[in-house]
N, C-alpha and C positions, 0 to 999 in steps of 0.2 A: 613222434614224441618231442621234438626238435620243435617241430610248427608249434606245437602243442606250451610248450615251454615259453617262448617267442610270446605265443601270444599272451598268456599270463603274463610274463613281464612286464609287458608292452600297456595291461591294463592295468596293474598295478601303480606303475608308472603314470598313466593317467588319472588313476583313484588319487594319489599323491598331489596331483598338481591342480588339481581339482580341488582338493581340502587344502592346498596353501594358497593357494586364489581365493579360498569362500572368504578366509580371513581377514578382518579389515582392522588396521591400524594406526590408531591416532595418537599423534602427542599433544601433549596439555602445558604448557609455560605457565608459570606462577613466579610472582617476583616474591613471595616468603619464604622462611625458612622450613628446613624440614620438620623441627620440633613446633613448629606454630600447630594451633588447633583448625585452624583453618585450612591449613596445607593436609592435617592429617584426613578432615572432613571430604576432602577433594579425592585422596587417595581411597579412602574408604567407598566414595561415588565410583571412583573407577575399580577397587574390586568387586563392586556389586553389578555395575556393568559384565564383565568377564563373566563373573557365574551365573548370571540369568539369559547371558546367552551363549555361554556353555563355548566361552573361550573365543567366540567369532568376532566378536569389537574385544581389543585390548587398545588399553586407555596407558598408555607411559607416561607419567607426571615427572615434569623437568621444573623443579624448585630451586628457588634461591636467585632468578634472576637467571640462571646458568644459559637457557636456551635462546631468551628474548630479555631484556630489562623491564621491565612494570610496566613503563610508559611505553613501551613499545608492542606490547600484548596486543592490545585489543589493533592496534592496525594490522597486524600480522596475521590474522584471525581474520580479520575484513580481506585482507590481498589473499589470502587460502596458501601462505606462509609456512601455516600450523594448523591443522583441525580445531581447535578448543583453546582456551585457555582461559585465565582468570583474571581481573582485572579491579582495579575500587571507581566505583562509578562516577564518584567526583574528579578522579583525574582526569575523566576526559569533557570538562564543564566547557575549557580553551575553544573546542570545535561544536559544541551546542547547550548553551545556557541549562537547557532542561536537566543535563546532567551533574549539575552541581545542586539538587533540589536538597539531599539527605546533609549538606555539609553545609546550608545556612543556619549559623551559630543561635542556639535559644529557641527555635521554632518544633524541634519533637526530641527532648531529651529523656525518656525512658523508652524502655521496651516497647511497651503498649501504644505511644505515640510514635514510635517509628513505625511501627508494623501501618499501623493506619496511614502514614503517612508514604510508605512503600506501596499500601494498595489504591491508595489517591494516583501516586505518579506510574507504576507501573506497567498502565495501559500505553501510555504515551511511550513512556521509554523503550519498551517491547517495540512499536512502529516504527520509531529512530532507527532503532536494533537492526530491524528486518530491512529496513531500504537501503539499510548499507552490507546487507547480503548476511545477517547472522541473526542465530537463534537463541535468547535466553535460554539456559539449563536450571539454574538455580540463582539463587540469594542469596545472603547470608551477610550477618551485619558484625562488626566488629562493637568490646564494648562502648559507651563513650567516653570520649577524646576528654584526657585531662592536663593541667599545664603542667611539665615540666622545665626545672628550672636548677639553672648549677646555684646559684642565689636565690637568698628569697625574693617573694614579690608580695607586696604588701597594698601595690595601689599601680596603675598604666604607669606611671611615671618611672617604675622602677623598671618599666620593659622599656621604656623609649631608649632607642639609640644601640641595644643589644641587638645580636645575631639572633635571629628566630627563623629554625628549619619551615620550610614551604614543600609540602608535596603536590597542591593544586593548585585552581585561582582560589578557592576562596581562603584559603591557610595562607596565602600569598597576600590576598586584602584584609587580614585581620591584623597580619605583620602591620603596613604599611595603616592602618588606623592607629594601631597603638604607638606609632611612630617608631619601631622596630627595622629591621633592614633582613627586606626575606630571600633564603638563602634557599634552593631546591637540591634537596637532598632527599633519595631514598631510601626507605627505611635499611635495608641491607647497609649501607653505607655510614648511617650514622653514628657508630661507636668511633669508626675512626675520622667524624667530624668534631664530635665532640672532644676526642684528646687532643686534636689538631686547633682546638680555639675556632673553627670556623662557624660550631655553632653551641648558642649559649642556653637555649630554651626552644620550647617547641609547644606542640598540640598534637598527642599520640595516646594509645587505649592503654589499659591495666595490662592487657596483652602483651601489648608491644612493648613493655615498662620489665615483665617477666621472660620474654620468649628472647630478646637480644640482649638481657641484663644490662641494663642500661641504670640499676640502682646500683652499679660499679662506678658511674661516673658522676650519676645525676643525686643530691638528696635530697631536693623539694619535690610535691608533690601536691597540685592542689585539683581538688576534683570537683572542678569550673562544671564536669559534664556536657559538651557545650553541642556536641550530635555523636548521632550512630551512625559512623560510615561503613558505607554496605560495601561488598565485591562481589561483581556480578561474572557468572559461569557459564561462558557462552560456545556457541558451533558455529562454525563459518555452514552457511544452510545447503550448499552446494555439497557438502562433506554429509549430512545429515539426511539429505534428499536420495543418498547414495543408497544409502543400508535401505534394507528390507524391511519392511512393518512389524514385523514381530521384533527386529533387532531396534529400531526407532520409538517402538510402545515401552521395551526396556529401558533403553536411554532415559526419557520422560518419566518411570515412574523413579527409576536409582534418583534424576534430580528432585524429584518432590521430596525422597524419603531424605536426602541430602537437605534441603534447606529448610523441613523442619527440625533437622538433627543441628544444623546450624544455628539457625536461632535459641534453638534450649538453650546447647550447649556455651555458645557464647551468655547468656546472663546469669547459667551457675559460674562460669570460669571466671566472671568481674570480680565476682567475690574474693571468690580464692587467691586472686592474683594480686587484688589491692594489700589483703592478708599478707599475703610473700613479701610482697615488697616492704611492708613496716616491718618483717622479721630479716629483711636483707639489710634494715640499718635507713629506709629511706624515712623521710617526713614526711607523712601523707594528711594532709589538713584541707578541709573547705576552704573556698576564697573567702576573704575578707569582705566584710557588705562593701565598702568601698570599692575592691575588683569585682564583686559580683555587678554592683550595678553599671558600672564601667561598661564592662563586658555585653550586659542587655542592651546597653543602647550601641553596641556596635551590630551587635542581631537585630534590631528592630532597622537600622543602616541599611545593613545585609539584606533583611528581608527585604523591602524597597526598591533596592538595585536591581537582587534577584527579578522581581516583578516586571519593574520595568525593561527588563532587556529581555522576558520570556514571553511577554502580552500577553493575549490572549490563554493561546496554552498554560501559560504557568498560573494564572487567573483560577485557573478553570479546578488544578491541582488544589493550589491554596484552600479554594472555598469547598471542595470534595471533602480534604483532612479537615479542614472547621467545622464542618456539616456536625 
């Protein structure tokens, strides 16, 4: 009875360590807030995760910056740091041109034209992705980017010489066109740049106007439109290669169902949020034709550069979306 006893333990004991072994666990860095629709998008990818394979991938979302800072995500991801995380694709334009394609100013300003212009570059960017050891999971685009401003702005000249937040290169080169002085600061951070006088205006979504109340500080608002910047949801492929086909066939489909959830739900939420913001006391008004046109000819700039410094490849993007 003894043996008997012994050995039930002894397998039970291996049934146990056997079912904490099968379990695989990843954490996810996101440099947004918890209340963003984005962050909530991510989490929902990762409970869908969990119940389709019945608890064997858990997905921990570390939001707000807390685990890795923004710009620090996606290399983090690459060294196998972090399993996954999330990142905005233009921030990493710095180490290959092709990634600043959705943040050149005036070139796909609605929904419709991003998407197309997401499935122009996508291929390519996917390849980048992969030779630096990681897997896209999803998409997902933020609204577009409108000016905020503690002052009005009525024409460029009213920006020359102010503090203008940078979270990329090219928010960094449109500063430095309009003769602006760009300041990098991430979104997390900016409320207390803006009490702090460091920075006086910027280029951020209706989102990011609602989800950091930033109509506390800011009360212009003009909606230039000027891109959709996307955040890209990736797996370091080494982390990904690991799990089991049926846990990996999951993964793939919770991302599909995520970034069509993504894109709805970001162009119902512009709405909503530009709305909040006129009832939070903000001035939300179109550029002036004067800043409007301003503005085109720094994107038509922009797009030029862009070209020239992606060749061929970016060539190849451009005349796809034209197509």
């Amino acid at each position: 009875m003894k043996l008997m006893l012994k050995t039930a333990a002894t397998l039970s004991a291996a049934i146990a360590s056997t079912i904490a072994f099968a379990q695989t666990k990843w954490d996810m860095p996101t440099g947004y807030a918890i209340g963003s629709f984005q962050t909530q998008n991510v989490q929902q990818f990762a409970n869908d995760v969990d119940k389709a394979t019945g608890g064997k991938l858990k997905i921990t979302l570390h939001a707000n910056g807390s685990l890795f800072k923004a710009n620090e995500i996606k290399r983090a991801v690459q060294t196998g740091q972090t399993q996954a995380g999330e990142f905005i694709v233009s921030g990493a334009a710095n180490e290959n041109a092709i990634f600043g394609v959705d943040s050149i100013p005036f070139l796909a300003t609605s929904y419709d034209e991003a998407k197309k212009l997401h499935a122009a570059a996508k291929p390519t960017i996917e390849k980048i992705l992969a030779q630096q050891g990681m897997k896209v999971l999803f998409t997902s685009p933020w609204p577009g980017q409108s000016l905020y401003s503690l002052k009005p702005v009525a024409s460029a000249k009213d920006l020359a010489g102010t503090k203008m937040r940078a979270y990329n290169p090219a928010t960094s080169r449109i500063a430095v066109l309009l003769k602006a002085q760009p300041t990098t600061i991430q979104l997390a951070e900016l409320g207390q740049a803006l009490a702090t006088g460091t920075v006086e205006n910027f280029l951020t979504s209706s989102a990011s106007g609602v989800e950091n109340k930033l109509f506390e500080q800011v009360k212009n608002l003009y909606t230039v439109n000027a891109w959709l910047p996307k955040n890209l949801i990736v797996v370091n492929q080494k982390a990904f290669d690991a799990l089991d086909k049926a846990t990996q066939d999951a993964v793939v489909k919770a991302g599909a169902d995520a970034e069509a959830r993504g894109w709805a739900t970001s162009q119902q939420k512009d709405d909503e949020f530009l709305k909040e913001l006129v009832a939070k006391g903000m001035k939300v008004s179109p550029p002036s034709a004067e800043l409007k046109k301003e503005l085109q000819a720094i994107g038509e700039t922009m797009t030029q550069e862009w070209l020239k410094s992606t060749g061929a490849e970016g060539q190849a993007i451009i005349s796809a979306y034209r197509k």
